[in-house]
N, C-alpha and C positions, 0 to 999 in steps of 0.2 A: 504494500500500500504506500500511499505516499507520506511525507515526513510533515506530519501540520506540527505550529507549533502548540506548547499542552502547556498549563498552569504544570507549574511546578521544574521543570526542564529548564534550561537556560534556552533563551528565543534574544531577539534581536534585543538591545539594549537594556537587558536583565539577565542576570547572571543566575538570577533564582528565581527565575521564570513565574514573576507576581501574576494571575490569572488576569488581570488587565493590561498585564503589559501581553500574556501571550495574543490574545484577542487583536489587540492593535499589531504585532506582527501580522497575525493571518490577514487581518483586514486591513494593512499596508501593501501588501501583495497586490502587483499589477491584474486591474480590473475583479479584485474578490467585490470589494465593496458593493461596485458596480453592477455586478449578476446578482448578489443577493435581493440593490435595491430594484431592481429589474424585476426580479420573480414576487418581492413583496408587495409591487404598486402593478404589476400588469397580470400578478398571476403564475397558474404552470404555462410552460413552455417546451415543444420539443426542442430540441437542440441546434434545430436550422431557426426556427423561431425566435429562442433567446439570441444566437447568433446577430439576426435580423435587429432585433430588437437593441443589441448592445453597439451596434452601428460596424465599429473599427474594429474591434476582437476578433485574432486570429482562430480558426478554429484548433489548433495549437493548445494556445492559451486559455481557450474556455473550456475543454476537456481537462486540462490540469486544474482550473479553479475549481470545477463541479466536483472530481475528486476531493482536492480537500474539504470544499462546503460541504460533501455527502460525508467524508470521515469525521467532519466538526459538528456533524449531527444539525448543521443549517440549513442545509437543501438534500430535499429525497426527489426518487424514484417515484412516479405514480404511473397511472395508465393514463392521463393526461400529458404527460414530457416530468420534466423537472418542476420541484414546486419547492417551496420554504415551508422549512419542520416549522412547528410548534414555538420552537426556542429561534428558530430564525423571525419568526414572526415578533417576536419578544423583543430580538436583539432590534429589530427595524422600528419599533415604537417608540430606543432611545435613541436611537440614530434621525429619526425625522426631525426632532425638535434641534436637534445639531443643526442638520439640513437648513433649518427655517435662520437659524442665527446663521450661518453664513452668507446666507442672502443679504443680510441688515449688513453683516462685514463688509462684503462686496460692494453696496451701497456706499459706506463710508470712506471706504477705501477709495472710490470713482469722484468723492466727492471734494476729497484732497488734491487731486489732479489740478 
């Protein structure tokens, strides 16, 4: 299987792999974030679908995301295509309000220009 990172393990910028710092590894990963938020605001998806959907993602790259998200217990298998577990759905409820304050940053940021 593939090598996600795990609470407790050393991961990228922890050496004792604090369960939030692993989380921000996995979801620093090129386009993780981005398939999760993908399946939690459109839905399951096959895999030409998500593909579609995620614009520029090689299909490379989205085969190795969906692996970890299926081993991080974020995104399953249905007879639908791909969808977000339970806890992926979890994790996307504190990530939106993230979402919404980066808007306001961006805003600010543009306003300093």
């Amino acid at each position: 299987m593939t090598k996600i990172p795990l609470p407790g393990s050393p991961v990228r910028g922890s050496k004792s792999g604090a369960p939030v710092m692993a989380l921000l590894d996995l979801l620093g990963r090129r386009w993780a974030m981005g398939v999760l938020w993908t399946l939690c605001e459109g839905g399951p998806a096959t895999f030409r679908v998500l593909q579609e959907r995620c614009e520029s993602i090689s299909p490379a790259v989205l085969n190795s995301r969906l692996k970890e998200l299926r081993e991080a217990k974020l995104v399953e298998r249905t007879a639908e295509g791909y969808a977000a577990t339970k806890l992926g759905h979890e994790l996307f409820g504190h990530l939106e309000p993230l979402g919404a304050w980066a808007k306001v940053w961006g805003k600010a940021l543009d306003s300093n220009i």
